[in-house]
C-alpha positions in Angstrom: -7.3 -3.3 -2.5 -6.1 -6.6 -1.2 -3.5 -7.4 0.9 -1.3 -9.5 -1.8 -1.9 -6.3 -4.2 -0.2 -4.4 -1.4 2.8 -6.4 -1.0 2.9 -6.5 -5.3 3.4 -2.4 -5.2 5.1 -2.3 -2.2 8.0 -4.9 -3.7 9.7 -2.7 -6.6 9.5 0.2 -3.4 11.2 -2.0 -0.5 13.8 -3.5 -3.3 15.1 -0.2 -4.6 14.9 1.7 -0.6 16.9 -1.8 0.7 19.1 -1.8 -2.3 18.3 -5.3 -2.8 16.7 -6.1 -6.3 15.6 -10.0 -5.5 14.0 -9.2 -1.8 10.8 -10.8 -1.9 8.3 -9.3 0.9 7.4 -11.3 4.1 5.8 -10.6 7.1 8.5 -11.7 9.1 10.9 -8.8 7.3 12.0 -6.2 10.1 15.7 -4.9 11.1 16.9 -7.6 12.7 17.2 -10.2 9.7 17.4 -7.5 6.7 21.0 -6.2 6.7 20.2 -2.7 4.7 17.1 -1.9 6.9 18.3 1.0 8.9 16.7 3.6 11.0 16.9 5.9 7.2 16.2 3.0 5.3 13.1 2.2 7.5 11.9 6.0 7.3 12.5 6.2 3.4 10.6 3.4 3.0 7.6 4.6 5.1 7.9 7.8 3.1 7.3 6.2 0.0 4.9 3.7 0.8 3.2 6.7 1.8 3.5 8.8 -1.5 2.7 5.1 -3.2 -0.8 5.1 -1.6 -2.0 8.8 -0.5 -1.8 7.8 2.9 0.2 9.1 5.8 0.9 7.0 9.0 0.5 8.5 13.1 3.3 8.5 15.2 2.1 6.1 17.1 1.5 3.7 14.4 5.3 3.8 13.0 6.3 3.4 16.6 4.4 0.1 16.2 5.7 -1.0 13.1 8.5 -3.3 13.8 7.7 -5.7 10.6 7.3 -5.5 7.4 3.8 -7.5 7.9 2.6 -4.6 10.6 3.4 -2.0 7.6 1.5 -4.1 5.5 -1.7 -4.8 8.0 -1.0 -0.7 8.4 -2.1 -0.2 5.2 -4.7 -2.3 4.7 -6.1 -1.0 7.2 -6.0 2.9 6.1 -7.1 2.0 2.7 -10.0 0.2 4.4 -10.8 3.1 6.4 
């Protein structure tokens, strides 16, 4: 899977968890500049990009996440494993 089919499921995922039907996905996305994106809004999100894609993330690695382009790489990266 490629990293722009990635962002194209995680879209519908991130618009319905951030209650925010035209957000378009960009690395840069994270807390500081995404009003809705809350500690439970961040942890729903993980949750279901997990279900989305039968993987599930370390403690360490959601500890690293801070954007939405490190979820994204974080991903990649278990699908490529």
């Amino acid at each position: 899977m490629t990293r722009q089919e990635i962002i194209e499921k995680l879209q519908p995922i991130a618009q319905n968890v951030f209650a925010q039907p035209n957000m378009e996905l960009r690395d840069d996305l994270c807390a500081a500049n995404t009003p809705t994106w809350t500690s439970l809004t961040f942890t729903q999100f993980l949750t279901e990009t997990e279900n989305a894609f039968g993987i599930k993330f370390k403690i360490m690695e959601i500890l690293r996440m801070q954007t939405m382009g490190a979820i994204i790489d974080n991903v990649l990266s278990h699908l490529s494993a």
